[in-house]
C-alpha positions as CSV (number, residue, x, y, z in Angstrom):
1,X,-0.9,-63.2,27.1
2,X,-1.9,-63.0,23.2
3,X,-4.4,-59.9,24.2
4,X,-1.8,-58.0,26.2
5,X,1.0,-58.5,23.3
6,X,-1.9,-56.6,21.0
7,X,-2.8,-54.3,23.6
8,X,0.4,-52.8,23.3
9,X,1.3,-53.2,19.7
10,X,-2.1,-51.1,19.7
11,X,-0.6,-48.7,21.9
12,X,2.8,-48.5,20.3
13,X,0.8,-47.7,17.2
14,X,-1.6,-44.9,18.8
15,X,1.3,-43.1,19.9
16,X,3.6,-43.3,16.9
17,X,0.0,-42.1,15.0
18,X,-0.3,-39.1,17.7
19,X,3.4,-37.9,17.0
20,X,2.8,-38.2,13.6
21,X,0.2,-35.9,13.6
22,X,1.7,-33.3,16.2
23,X,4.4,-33.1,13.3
24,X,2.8,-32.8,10.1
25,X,0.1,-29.8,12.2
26,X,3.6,-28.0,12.7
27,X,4.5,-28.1,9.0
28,X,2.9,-25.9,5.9
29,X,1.1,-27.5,3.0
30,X,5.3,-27.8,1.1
31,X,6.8,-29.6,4.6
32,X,8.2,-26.4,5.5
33,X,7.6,-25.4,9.3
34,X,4.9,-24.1,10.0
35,X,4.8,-20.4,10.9
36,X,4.4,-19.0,14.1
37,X,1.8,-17.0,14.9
38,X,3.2,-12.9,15.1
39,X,1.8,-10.1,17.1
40,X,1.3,-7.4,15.7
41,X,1.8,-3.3,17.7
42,X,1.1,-0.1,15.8
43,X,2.8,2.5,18.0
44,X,2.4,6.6,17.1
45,X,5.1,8.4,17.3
46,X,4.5,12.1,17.9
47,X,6.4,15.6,19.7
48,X,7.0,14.2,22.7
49,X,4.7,10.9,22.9
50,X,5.3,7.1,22.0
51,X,2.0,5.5,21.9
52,X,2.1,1.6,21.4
53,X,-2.0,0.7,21.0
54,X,-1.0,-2.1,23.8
55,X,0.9,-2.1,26.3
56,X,1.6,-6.0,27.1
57,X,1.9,-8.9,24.4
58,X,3.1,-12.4,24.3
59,X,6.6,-13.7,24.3
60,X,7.9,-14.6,20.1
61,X,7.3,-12.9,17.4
62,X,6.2,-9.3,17.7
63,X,5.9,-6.8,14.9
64,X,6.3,-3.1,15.6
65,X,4.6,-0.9,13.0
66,X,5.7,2.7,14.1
67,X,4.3,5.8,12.1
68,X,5.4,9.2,12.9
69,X,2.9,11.5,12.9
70,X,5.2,14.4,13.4
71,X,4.5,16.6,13.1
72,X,7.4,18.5,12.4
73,X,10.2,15.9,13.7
74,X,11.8,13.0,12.4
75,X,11.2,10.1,15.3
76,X,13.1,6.1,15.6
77,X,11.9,3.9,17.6
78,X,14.0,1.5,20.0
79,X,13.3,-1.1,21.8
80,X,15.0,-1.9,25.3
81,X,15.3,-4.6,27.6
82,X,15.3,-3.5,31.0
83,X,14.0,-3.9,34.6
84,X,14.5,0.2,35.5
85,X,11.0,1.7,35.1
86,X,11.3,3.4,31.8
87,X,11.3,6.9,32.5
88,X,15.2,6.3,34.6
89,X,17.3,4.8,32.1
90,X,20.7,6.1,32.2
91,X,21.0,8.9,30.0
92,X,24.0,10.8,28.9
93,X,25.2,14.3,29.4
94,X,22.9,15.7,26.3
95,X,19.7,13.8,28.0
96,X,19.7,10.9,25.7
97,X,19.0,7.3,26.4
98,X,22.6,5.5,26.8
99,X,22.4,2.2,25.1
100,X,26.1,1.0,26.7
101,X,25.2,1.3,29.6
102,X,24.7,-1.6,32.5
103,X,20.9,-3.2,32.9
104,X,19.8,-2.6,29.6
105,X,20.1,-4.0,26.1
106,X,18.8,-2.5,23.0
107,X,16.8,-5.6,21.4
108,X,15.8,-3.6,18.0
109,X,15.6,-0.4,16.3
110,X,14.2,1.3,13.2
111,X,16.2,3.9,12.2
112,X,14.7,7.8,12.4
113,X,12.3,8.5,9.5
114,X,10.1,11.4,8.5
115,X,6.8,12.5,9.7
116,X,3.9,10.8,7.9
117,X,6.0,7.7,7.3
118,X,5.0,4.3,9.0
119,X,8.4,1.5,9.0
120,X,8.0,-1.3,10.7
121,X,10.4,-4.2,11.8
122,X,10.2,-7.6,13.9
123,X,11.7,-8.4,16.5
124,X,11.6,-12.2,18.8
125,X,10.4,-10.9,22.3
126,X,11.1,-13.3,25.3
127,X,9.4,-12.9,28.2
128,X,10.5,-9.3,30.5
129,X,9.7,-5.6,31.1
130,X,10.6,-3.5,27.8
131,X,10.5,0.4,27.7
132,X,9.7,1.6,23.3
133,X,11.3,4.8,23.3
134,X,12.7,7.4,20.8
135,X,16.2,8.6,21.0
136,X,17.2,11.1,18.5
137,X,18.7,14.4,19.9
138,X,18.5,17.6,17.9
139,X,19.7,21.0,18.3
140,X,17.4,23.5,17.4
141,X,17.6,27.4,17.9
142,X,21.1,26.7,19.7
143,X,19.2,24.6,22.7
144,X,19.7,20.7,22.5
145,X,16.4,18.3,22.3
146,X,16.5,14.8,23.4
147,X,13.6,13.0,22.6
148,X,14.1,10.6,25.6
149,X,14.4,13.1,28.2
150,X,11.3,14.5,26.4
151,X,9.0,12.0,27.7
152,X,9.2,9.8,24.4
153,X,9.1,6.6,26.1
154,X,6.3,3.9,27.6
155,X,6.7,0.9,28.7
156,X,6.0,-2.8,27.3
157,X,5.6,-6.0,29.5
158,X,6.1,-9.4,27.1
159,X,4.6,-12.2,29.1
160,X,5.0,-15.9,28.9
């Protein structure tokens, strides 16, 4: 009976050891949590193209680090959630994306900046079919330009 008592006293101890060390490998060097690891996507913005350098990453923590490369307009970059293949969101009357509307939800968005100009911003991705797209509309020489309706969008998958 004596060995069995000590056989699980050992136990007891073995596991309170194992959880112990679980915790301290999820904490920094100051007891802070540890951070998670981010993902990073550099995506080129260009008349009429959004070009992510991947097209699939893993659910969390996902940094977007968008550079417009113009080379004329100003581009933003938005990211939706959505199971509509990404060149059939709903759009409005002047061919933009609409963000109101039903099956979609705008996760994240860095506002329109310049040509030559890279912004970034990061964004906690669960798992899901995404489309990155741009969504300014202009009016040059009296016709209207949606980006969107221009082909500036491409798909993301963020698995789990």
């Amino acid at each position: 009976m004596p060995h069995r008592k000590l056989a699980l006293m050992t136990a007891s101890l073995l596991a309170t050891a194992a959880l112990t060390v679980q915790v301290a490998m999820a904490q920094d060097a100051e007891g802070s949590p540890a951070a998670m690891p981010v993902t990073e996507v550099d995506v080129t913005l260009q008349e009429f193209a959004v070009l992510p350098d991947v097209t699939s990453v893993p659910a969390g923590a996902v940094t977007f680090n968008a550079t417009n490369i113009g080379p004329m307009d100003p581009h933003e970059l938005v990211v939706v959630r959505t199971d509509l293949p990404p060149g059939e969101l709903p759009t409005r009357e002047d061919g933009s994306f609409d963000e109101d509307a039903e099956g979609v939800a705008v996760i994240g968005e860095i506002e329109e900046f310049d040509p030559g100009l890279t912004q970034s911003m990061t964004l906690d991705l669960e798992p899901g079919s995404y489309v990155l797209l741009c969504n300014l509309v202009e009016e040059e020489d009296g016709e209207v330009e949606a980006h969107y309706a221009l082909g500036m969008w491409v798909g993301l998958e963020v698995t789990g």
